[in-house]
TORMAR-329284 format. One record per residue (C-alpha): residue number from 0; residue in one letter; chain; x, y, z. Coordinates in Angstrom, 3 decimals, m for minus. Layout:
BEGIN
NUM/A/A/X/Y/Z
...
***
This chain:
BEGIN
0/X/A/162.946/149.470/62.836
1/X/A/164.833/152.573/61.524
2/X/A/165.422/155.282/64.005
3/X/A/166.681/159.056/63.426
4/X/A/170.199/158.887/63.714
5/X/A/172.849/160.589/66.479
6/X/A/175.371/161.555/64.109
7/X/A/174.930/165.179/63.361
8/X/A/176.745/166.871/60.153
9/X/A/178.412/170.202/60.981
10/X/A/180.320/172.957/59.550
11/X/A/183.509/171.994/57.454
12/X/A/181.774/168.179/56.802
13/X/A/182.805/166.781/60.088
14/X/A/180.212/164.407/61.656
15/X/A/180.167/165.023/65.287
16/X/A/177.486/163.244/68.065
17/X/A/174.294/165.406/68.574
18/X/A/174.132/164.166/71.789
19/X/A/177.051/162.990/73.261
20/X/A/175.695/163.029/76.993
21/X/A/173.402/160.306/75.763
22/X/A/175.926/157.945/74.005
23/X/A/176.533/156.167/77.102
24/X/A/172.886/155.312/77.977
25/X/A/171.326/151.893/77.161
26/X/A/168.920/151.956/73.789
27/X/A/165.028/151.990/74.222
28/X/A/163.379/150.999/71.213
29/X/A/161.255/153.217/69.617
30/X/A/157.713/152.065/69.399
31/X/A/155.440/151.613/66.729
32/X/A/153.746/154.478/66.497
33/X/A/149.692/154.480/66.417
34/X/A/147.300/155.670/63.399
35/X/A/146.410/158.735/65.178
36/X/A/150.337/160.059/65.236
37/X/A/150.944/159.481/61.679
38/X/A/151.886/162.569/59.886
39/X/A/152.368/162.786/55.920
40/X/A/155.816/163.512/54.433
41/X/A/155.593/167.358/53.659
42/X/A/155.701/168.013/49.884
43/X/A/153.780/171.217/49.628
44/X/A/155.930/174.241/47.472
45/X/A/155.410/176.782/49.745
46/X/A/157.160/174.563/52.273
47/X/A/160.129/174.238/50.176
48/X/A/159.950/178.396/50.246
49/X/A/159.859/178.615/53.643
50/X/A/162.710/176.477/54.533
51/X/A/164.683/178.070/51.576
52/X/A/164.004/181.802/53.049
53/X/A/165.486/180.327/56.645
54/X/A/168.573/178.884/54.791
55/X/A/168.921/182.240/53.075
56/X/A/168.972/184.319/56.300
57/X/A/170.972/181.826/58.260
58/X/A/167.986/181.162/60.677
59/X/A/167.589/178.175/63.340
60/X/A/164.206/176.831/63.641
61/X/A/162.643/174.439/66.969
62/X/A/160.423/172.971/64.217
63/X/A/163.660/171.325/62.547
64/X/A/165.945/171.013/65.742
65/X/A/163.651/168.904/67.625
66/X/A/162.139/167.149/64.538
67/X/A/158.263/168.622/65.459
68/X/A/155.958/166.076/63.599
69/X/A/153.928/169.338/62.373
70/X/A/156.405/170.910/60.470
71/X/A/155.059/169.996/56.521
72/X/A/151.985/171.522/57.749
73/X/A/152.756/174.480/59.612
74/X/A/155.820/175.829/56.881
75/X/A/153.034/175.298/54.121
76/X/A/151.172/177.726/55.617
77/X/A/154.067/179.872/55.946
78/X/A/154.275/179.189/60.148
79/X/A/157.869/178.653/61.529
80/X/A/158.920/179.259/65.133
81/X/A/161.925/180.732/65.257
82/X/A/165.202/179.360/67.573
83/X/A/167.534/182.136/68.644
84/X/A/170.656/181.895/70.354
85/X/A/172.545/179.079/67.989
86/X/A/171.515/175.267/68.012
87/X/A/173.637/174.207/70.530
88/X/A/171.909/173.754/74.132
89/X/A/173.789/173.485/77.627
90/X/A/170.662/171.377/78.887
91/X/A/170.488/167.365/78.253
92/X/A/166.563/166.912/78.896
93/X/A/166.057/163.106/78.405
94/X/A/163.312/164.174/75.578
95/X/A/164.575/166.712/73.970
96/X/A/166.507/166.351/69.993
97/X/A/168.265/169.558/70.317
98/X/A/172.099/168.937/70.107
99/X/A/173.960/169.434/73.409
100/X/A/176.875/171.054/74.018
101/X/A/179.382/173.818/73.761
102/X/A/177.488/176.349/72.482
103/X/A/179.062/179.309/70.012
104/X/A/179.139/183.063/71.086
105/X/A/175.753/185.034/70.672
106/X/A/175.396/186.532/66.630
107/X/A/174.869/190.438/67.363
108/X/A/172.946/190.445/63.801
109/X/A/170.181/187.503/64.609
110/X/A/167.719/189.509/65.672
111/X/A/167.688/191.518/62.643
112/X/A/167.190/188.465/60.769
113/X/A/165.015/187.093/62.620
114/X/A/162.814/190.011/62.342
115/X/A/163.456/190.132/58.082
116/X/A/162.248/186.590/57.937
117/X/A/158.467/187.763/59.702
118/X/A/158.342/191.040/57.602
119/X/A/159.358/188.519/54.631
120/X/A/156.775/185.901/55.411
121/X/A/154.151/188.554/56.329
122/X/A/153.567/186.553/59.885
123/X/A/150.591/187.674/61.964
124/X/A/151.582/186.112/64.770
125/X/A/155.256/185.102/65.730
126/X/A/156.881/182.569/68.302
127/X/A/160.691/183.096/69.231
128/X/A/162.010/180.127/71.509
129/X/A/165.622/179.556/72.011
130/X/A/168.655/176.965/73.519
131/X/A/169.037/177.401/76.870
132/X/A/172.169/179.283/77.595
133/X/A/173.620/178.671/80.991
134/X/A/177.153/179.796/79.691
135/X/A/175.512/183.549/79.525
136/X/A/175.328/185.602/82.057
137/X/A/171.807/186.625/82.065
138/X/A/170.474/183.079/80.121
139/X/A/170.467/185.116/76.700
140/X/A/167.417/187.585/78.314
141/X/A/168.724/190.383/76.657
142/X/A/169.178/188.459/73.259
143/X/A/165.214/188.046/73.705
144/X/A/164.829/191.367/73.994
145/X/A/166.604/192.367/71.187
146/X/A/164.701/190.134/69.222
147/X/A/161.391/191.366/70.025
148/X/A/162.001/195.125/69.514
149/X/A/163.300/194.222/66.094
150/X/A/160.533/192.121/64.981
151/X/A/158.299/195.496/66.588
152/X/A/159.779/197.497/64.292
153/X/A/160.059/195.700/60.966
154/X/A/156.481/194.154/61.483
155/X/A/154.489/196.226/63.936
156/X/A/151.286/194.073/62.615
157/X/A/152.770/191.405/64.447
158/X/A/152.206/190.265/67.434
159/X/A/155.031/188.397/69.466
160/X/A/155.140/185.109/71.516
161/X/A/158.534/184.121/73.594
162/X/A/158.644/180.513/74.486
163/X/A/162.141/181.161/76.845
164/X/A/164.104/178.667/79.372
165/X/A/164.015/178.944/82.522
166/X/A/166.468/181.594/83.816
167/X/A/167.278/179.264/86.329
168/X/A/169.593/181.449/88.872
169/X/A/169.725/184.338/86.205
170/X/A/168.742/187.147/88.650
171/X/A/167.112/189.878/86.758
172/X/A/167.035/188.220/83.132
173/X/A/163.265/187.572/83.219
174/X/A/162.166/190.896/84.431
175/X/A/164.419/191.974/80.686
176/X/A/161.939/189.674/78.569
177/X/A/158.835/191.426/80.544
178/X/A/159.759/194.615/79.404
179/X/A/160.528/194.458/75.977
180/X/A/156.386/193.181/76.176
181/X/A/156.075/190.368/74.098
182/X/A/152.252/189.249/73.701
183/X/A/152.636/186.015/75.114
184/X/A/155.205/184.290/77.410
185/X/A/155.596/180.576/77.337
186/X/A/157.334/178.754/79.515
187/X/A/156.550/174.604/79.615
188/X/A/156.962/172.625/82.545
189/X/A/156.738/169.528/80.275
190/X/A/156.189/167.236/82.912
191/X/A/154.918/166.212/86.258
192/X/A/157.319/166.977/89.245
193/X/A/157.844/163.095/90.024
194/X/A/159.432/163.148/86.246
195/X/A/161.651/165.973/86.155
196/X/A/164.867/164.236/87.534
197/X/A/164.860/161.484/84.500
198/X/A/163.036/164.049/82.152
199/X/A/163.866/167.384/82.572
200/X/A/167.069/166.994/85.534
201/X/A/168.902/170.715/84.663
202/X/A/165.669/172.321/85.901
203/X/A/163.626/172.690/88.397
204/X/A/159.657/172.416/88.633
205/X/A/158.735/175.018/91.243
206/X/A/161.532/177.324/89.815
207/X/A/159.547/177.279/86.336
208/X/A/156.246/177.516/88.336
209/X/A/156.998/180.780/90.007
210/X/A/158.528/182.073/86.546
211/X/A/155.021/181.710/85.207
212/X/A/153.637/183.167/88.040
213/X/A/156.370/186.110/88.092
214/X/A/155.179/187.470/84.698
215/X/A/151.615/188.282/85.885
216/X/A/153.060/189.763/88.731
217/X/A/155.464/192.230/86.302
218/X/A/152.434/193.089/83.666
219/X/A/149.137/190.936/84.228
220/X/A/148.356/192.352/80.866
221/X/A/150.720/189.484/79.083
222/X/A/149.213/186.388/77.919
223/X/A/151.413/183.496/79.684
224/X/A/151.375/179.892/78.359
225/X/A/152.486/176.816/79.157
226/X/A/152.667/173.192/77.827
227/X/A/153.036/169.321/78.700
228/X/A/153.553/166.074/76.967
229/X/A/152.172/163.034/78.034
230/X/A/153.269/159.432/77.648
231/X/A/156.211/159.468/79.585
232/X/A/154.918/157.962/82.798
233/X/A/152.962/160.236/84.640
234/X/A/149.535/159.521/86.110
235/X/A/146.043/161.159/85.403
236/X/A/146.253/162.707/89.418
237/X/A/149.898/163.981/88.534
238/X/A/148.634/165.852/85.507
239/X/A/145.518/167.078/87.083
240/X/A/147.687/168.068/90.155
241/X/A/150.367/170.201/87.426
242/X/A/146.370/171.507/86.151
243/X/A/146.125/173.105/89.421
244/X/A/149.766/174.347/90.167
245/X/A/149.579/176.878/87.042
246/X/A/146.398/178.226/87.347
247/X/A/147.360/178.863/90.907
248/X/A/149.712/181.185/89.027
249/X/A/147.082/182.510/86.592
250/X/A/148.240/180.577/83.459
251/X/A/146.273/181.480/81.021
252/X/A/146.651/178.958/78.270
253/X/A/147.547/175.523/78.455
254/X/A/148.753/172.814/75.949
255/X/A/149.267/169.199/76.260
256/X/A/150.689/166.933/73.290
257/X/A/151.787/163.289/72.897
258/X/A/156.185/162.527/73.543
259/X/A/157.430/160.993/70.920
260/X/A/161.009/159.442/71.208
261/X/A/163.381/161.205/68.957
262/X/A/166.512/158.708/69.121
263/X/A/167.079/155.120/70.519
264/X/A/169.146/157.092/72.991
265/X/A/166.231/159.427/74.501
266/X/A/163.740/158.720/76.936
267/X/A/161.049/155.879/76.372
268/X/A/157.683/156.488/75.250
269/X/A/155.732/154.588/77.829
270/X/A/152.377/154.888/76.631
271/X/A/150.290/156.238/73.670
272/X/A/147.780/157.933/74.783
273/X/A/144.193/158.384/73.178
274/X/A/142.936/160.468/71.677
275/X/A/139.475/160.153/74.121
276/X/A/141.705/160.733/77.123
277/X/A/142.897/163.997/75.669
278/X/A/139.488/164.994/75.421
279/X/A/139.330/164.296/79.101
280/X/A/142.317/166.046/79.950
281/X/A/141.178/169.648/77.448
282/X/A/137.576/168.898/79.576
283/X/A/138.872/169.573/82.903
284/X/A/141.623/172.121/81.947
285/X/A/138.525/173.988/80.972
286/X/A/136.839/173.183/83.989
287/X/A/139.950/174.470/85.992
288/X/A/139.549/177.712/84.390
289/X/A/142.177/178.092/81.518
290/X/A/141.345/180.862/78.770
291/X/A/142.461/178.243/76.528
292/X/A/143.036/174.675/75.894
293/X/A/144.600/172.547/73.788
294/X/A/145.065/168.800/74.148
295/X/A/145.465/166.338/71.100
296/X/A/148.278/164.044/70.246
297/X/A/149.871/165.719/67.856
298/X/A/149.474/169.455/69.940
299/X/A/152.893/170.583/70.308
300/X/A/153.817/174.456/72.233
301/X/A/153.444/177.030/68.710
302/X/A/151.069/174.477/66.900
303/X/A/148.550/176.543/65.789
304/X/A/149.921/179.750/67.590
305/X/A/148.580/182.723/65.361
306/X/A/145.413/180.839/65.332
307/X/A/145.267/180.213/69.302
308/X/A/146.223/183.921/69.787
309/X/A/143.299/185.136/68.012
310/X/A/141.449/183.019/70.225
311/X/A/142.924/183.453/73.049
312/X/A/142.437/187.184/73.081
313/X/A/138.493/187.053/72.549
314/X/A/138.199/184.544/75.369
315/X/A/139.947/187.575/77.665
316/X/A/137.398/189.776/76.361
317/X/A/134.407/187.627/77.072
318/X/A/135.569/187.122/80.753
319/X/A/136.362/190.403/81.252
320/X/A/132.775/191.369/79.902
321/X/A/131.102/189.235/81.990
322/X/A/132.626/189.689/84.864
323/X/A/131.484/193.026/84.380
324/X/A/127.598/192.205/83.078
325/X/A/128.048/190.114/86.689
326/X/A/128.991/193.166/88.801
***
């Protein structure tokens, strides 16, 4: 069965490994994958526009690096989330397609881009995301920030969603993000703690727990966010259990999408699961008290984003009325 290749083509035509931490590692097959994962090769023209306008303003985007199954769909429709801080990542997550490596210094003029391409798209809704950068100082927090007061003032329609890494012993960097005052802030957890060494081993779950929880502390008035895949392993308790752990910390939106193996080299997909058990799963998220859910196969973090911010806004209102219609 073909796979997506390793070898990744770089400046100057030299092919170098996209992930060299993983040459070493055994292969795992990648498994058929099931009717209900099956995406259509994009061929839509305003697709081929919105990939040429990132080209033209030298623009990284998540939906290309880690080869998102939703990308003919969303860049037809003019959706692209927006990767800051290079391509390069100092994290190895097991199921990630991001390259790894050394990364290159921070471009002083990205966020000016960045901000060009939304005005240029005429984006209601935005999400930035980024590498992690454990070579910087402050994790690239001020690079964030940057980002968001540009796209403020070159599309003050628009409102703003940071999907960041962890700041994992970056003292200070996410109280920097909270201030510039994006809309939402995302942060995944990806996976159940019992995972996170083979999964997710440069981080740490109950560091990114008590980020989430940190930003309702700074401004409660920010939506925060957070996502999971499934198929990796993890039990129906586990996930329930990760369910309860962020709305402890007043998540207010959760998403949970099917892992899909990018390489031979990445982590295995152990299951497939249902589309009836993600029903089950966006059931009792509700049930726990999430503003919003959303839970399908092919739900990945910005899927839908300008769409589920709309939404998620009017379910704040509602509660907020009725808690008051209750009082």
């Amino acid at each position: 069965m073909a796979t997506r290749i390793v070898v990744d083509h770089r400046e100057g035509g030299a092919a170098v490994l996209r992930h060299p931490e993983k040459a070493h590692r055994p292969d795992n097959p990648i498994r058929r994958k099931p009717d209900w994962i099956r995406v259509k090769a994009p061929t839509h023209p305003v697709y081929h526009e919105t990939r040429a306008l990132m080209r033209e303003n030298r623009l990284v985007t998540v939906c290309e690096e880690a080869a998102c199954p939703n990308i003919g769909e969303c860049w037809s429709q003019r959706h692209a989330t927006m990767m800051i801080m290079g391509d390069t990542c100092t994290r190895a997550c097991s199921f990630c397609n991001v390259a790894t490596g050394i990364p290159r210094a921070l471009d002083a003029d990205e966020p000016r881009r960045v901000a060009d391409a939304v005005a240029t798209l005429g984006l209601r809704h935005v999400v930035v995301t980024s590498v992690d950068r454990d070579d910087l100082p402050d994790g690239g927090a001020e690079h964030f920030a940057r980002t968001i007061r540009a796209v403020r003032a070159a599309a003050p329609g628009t409102t703003i969603e940071v999907l960041t890494p962890d700041f994992l012993r970056k003292d200070g960097a996410l109280e920097v993000v909270v201030e510039a005052c994006p809309d939402v802030f995302n942060h995944n957890l990806e996976t159940v703690p019992r995972l996170y060494l083979p999964v997710r081993p440069g981080a740490r779950y109950f560091h990114s727990l008590r980020l989430l929880d940190r930003v309702k502390e700074l401004d409660p008035s920010i939506f925060t966010k957070s996502g999971l895949m499934v198929g990796l392993g993890e039990a129906w308790g586990e996930v329930l259990q990760v369910m309860d752990d962020l709305r402890s910390a007043e998540v207010d939106f959760l998403t949970i999408g099917q892992y899909l193996q990018p390489t031979v080299k990445h982590a295995a997909v152990d299951r497939f699961v249902e589309p009836a058990e993600f029903e089950d799963y966006a059931r009792m998220a509700r049930g726990k008290g999430f503003l919003l859910v959303s839970a399908t196969p092919l739900t990945r973090s910005s899927y839908h984003a300008d769409r589920d911010f709309a939404e998620l806004r009017a379910a704040r209102e509602r509660r907020l009325a009725s808690a008051v219609t209750a009082a």
